[in-house]
N, C-alpha and C positions, 0 to 999 in steps of 0.2 A: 607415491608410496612414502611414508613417513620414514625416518630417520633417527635412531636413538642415538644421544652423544652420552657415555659413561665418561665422568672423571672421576679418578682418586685423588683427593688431593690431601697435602701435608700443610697446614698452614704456619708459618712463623710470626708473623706479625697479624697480630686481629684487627688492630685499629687500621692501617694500612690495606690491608683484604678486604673492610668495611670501605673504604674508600673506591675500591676497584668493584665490590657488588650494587654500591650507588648507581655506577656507571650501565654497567653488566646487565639491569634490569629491565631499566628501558628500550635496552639496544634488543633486548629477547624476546620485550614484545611487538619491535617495531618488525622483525625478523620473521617473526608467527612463531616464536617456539614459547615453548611452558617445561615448567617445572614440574616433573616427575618424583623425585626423588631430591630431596637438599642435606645429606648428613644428617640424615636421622636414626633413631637407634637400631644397632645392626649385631648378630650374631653369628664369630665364626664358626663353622664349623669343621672347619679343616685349614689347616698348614698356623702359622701363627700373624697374619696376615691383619693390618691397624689401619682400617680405610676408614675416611672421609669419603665417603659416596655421593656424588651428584649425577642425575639423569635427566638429559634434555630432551625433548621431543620437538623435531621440527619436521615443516610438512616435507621434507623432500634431502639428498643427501646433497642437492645443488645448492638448497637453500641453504644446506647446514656449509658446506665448504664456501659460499661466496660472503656468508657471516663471518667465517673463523678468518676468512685472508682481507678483508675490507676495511679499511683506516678506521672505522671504528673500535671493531675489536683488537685490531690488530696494537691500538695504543692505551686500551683498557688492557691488554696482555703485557703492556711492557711493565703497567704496576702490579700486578699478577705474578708476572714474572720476579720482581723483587722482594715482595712478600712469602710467598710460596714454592711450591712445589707440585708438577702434579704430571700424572698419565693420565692417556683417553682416548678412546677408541670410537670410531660412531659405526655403527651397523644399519644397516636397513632392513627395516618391516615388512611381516608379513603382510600379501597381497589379503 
């Protein structure tokens, strides 16, 4: 069963973020996941609420948790980490 990962993210440094999405891209596809959604244009409709929306889809919530915790990511996160900000949730799909 698939796996959606939503982030919000706040970004500080673009040049810096651009350095950690180099990384981020290959590693998503070696993962099996794709790009849903990348901060594209979005309207609120309620509360006053300034997202960066990004939605991942991976095949499985194993695949998505042994991506997020595995020396790949995990040190593409530490530039992520210095650049930015961000929440994110991952849910799973309907059967």
């Amino acid at each position: 069963m698939s796996a959606y990962v939503i982030f919000d993210v706040e970004i500080r440094d673009m040049t810096r973020y651009q350095e950690f999405m180099k990384g981020v891209k290959p590693a998503l596809d070696a993962a099996g996941a794709r790009y849903l959604v990348r901060g594209g244009a979005h309207k609120v409709y309620e509360g006053d609420w300034e997202p960066r929306i990004v939605i991942l889809e991976f095949p499985s919530v194993a695949t998505w948790e042994a991506f997020y915790n595995g020396p790949t990511y995990q040190g593409l996160k530490a530039i992520r980490d210095q650049c930015s900000s961000a929440r994110l949730v991952s849910v799973e799909g309907l059967e």
